[in-house]
N, C-alpha and C positions, 0 to 999 in steps of 0.2 A: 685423815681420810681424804681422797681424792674424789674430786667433784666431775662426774660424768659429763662433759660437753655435746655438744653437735656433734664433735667432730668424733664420735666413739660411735655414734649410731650410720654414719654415711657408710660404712661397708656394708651393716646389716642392711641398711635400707636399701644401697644398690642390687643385694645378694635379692632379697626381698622382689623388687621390680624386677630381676630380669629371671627367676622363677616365673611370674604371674605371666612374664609375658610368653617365658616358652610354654606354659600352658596353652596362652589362648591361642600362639600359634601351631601349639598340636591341638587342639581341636577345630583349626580351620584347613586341615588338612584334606587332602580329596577319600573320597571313600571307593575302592577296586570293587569292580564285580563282575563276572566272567557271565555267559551264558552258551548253552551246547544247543543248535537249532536243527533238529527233523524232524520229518513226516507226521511219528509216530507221537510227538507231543504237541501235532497240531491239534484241532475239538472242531470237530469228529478228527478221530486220528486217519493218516493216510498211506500208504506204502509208498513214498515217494524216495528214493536212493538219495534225495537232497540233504549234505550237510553242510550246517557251519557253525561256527566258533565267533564269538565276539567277545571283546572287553569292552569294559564300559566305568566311565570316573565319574562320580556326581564330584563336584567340586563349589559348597554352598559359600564362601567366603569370597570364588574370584565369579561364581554365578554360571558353573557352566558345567555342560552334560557332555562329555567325550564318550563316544563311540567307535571303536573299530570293529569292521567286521568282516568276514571273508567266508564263502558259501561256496560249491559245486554240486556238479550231480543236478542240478534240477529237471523236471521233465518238458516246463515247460520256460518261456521266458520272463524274465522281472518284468510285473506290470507297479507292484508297490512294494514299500519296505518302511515302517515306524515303531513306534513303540505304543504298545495299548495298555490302559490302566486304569481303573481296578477293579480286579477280579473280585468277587465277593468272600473269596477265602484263597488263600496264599497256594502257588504251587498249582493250580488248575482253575478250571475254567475260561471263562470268556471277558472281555470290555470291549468299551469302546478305546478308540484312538484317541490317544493323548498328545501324541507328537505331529506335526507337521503332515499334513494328508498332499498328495495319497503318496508322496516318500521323500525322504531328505532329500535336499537341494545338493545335486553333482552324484547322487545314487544309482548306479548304472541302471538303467534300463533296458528290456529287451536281450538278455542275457542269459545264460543258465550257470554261471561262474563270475564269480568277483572278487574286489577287493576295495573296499571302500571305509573311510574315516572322514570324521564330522564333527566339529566341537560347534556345539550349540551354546549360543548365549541366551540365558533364561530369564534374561530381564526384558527380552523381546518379545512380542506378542507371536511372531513369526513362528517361532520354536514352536507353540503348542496349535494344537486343533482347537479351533474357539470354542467350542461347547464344554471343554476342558476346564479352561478358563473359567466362565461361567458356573461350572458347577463345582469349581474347588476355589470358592472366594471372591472371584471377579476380578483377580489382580495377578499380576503375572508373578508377584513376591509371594501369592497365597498358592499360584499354579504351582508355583518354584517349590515351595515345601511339602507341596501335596507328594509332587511327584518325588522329590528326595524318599519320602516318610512311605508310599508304597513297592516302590523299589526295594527298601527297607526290608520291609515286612514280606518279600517273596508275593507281592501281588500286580507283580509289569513283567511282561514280556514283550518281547522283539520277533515279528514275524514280518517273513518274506513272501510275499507275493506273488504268482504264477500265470501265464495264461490256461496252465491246465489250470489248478487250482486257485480259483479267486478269491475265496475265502482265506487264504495262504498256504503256502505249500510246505513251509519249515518251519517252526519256531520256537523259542525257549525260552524259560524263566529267567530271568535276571535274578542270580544268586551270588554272595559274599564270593571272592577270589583272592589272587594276589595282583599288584601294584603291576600295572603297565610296564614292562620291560623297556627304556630308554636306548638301552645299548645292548647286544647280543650278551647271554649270560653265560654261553660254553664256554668260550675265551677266557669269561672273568672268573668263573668258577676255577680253571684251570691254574691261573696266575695264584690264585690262593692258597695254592695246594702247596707251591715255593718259597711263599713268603718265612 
């Protein structure tokens, strides 16, 4: 009978660590989430012809909130632009502001059309609105999961701000999507079609 050594367990054991590890680095992965912003899912809603689109990455392992977003049609000019959170039940209502008042840093202002992106670093205090802070832990690691975990749960939206409408002129839930497009996907879809 042959006597098992070390050396019969190093393959499982490599096979072993590098499972665990592609584990943890799929669940340090970013999480997509798309949101559709008008009028009519502002509170009180409004007949404003303003749309836009945004995606948005929580990303809790490198600490950061990626935002793209791109709006037209507004009636009046950008006076703000953030994120508020949380609503008392997912998909409606109102909060306060949890991101950055009264709008991201490099966020067009005075506009009725844009295009603007923002990776926020959420170990900064900067990121959020203080009272935020304050009332989700007192830490910017406790703000960082609050707002991952309402995000989550359909209870953050992103609205845009007007000089008609101050209370905001467009805005939309933040709900599940697909992954940030890196490179154009007509092209690529195409190419696949040959392979």
């Amino acid at each position: 009978m042959r006597s098992l050594g070390t050396r019969s367990f190093r393959p499982l054991a490599l096979a072993l660590a590098l499972t665990v590890g592609l584990a943890g680095a799929a669940l340090a992965a970013p999480v997509h989430y798309q949101v559709t912003l008008d009028g009519p899912s502002e509170s009180p809603a409004n007949a404003s012809p303003g749309l836009g689109v945004a995606a948005v990455d929580v990303d809790l392992a490198a600490h950061t909130l990626y935002i793209h977003v791109i709006f037209s049609g507004l009636t009046g000019t950008t006076t703000a632009c953030h994120i508020h959170a949380p609503t008392a039940v997912a998909l409606t209502g109102t909060a306060s502001v949890a991101t950055t008042t009264p709008f991201f840093a490099g966020f067009p202002i005075g506009v009725t059309a844009g295009d603007f992106t923002i990776t926020l670093d959420q170990t900064l205090t900067t990121s959020y609105n203080a009272p935020f802070i304050t009332g989700n832990g007192g830490t910017t690691a406790s703000a960082e999961a609050a707002m991952a975990s309402y995000i989550a749960q359909g209870r953050a939206y992103l609205n845009i701000h007007s000089s008609t409408f101050g209370g905001g002129e467009i805005r939309g839930f933040i709900v599940p999507g697909q992954p940030t497009p890196t490179v154009p996907t007509s092209w690529g879809r195409i190419k696949t079609l040959y392979r």
